[in-house]
N, C-alpha and C positions, 0 to 999 in steps of 0.2 A: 535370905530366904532360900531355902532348899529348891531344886526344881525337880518334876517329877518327869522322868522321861518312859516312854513306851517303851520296849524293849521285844523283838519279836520276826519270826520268820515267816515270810512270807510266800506266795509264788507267783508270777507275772500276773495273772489273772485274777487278783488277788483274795486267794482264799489262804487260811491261816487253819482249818480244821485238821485232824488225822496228822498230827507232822511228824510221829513217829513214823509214818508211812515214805516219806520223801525228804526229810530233813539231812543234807549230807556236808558236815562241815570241816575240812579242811584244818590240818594245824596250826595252819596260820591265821584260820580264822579267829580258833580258839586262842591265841597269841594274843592276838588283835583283842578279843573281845575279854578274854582275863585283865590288859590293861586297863580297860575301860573299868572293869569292875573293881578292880583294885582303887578306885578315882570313886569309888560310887559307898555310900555310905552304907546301903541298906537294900532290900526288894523286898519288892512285893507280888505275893503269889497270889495266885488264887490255887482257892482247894483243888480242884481239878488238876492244876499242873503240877502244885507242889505234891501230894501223894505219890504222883507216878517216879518223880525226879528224885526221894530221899533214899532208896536204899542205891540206886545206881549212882550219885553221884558220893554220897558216905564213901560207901568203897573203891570210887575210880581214885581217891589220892593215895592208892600205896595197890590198885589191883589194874590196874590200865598199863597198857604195853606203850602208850604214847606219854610225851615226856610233856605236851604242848596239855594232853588230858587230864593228866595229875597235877601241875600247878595250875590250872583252873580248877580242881574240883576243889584245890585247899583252900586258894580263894572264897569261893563259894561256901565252902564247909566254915568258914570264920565271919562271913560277914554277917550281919543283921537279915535274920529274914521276917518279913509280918505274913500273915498267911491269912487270905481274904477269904469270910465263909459268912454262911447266916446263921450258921449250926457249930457243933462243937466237931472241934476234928485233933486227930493223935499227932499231937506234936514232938515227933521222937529225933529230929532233925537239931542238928547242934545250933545254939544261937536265933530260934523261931519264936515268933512270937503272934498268937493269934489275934486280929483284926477282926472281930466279929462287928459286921452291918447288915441292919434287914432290908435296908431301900435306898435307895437315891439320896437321899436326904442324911442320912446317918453314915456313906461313902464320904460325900461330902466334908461332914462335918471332919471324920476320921484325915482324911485327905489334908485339910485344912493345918489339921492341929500338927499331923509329920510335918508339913514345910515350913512349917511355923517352929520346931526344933531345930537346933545346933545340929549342924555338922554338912554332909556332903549331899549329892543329888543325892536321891531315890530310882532306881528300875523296878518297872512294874513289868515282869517277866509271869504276865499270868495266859489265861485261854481263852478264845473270842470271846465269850460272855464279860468277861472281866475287864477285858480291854475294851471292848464297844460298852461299857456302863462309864469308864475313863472319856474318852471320844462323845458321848453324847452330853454326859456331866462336865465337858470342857475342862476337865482334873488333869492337864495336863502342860509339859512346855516344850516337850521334846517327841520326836520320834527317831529311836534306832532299828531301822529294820533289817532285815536279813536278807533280799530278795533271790531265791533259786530258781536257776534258769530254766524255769518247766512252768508250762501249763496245765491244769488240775483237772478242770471241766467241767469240777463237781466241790460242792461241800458249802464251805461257811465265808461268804467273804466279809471283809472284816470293813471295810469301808462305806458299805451299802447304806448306813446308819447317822452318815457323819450330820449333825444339823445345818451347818453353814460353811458359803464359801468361806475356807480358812488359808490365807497366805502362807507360804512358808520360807525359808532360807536354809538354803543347803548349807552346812558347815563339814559336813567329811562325805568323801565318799574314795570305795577302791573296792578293784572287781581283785578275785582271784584268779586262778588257773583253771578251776573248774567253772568259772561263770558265772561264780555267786558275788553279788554284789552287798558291797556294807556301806547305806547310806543313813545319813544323819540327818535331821533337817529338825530348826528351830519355829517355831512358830515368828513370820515376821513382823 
């Protein structure tokens, strides 16, 4: 069975809104996080993230001056993506495929039926709403977070929702140079 891991950046304080505003990642993060993906079958967006991500990452595999940028964006540009909506949305993104759920129930089901296919994890690289409807519908096995070393003060935290005490087990973790940390923890 497939597992589905959260995938997502954070800030100390933990809010996950605006991260075009603060998001600063390092080549080595993107090293680091192209291999994981490379490992990873498929994601899952939600609409809100995936719109903004297709035409900057399309073009970062042959228009990006970073080397560490372009074999992530190939990556990304080949692997399976599902794209979570209630509604219909323009799928012009190589390898997408829409995920249409109206509730709780029909995530669910969708959720179910991925882990229950052949092949490798799932990331679910979508935006608080998408990820707190994953977190409350317990649709998950994993979290990869991104944490940056900043405090926010303001916005959406993404935790505030969680239903229950949930154990977990760390299996990776490395800080970089700039203080960003990339932790991994399994549900224990």
């Amino acid at each position: 069975m497939r597992k589905i891991i959260l995938h997502f950046a954070v800030t100390l304080d933990g809010m996950v809104s605006n991260v075009e505003q603060w998001v600063a990642l390092p080549d080595e993060a993107l090293i680091d996080s192209n291999a994981v993906q490379e490992r990873t079958g498929a994601i899952i967006f939600g609409k809100n993230s995936y719109l903004p991500l297709v035409g900057y990452w399309q073009n970062a595999e042959t228009s990006s001056n970073s080397a560490a940028e372009r074999a992530f964006a190939k990556s990304l540009n080949e692997i399976h993506k599902y794209v979570l909506s209630h509604g219909e949305v323009e799928l012009s993104w190589n390898n997408s495929e829409l995920l249409r759920v109206k509730d709780a129930e029909e995530l669910k089901q969708a959720v179910g039926r991925l882990k229950n296919t052949p092949g490798m994890d799932i990331w679910v690289d979508a935006g608080e709403g998408a990820l707190r409807s994953f977190l409350e519908n317990d649709l998950w096995d994993g979290i990869d977070m991104l944490v940056h070393p900043l405090f926010k003060g303001s916005g959406k935290p993404l935790f505030a929702s969680i239903p229950a005490k949930t154990p977990l087990k760390l299996v990776h973790s490395k800080t970089y140079a700039n203080g960003l940390m990339n932790v991994r923890y399994e549900k224990a």
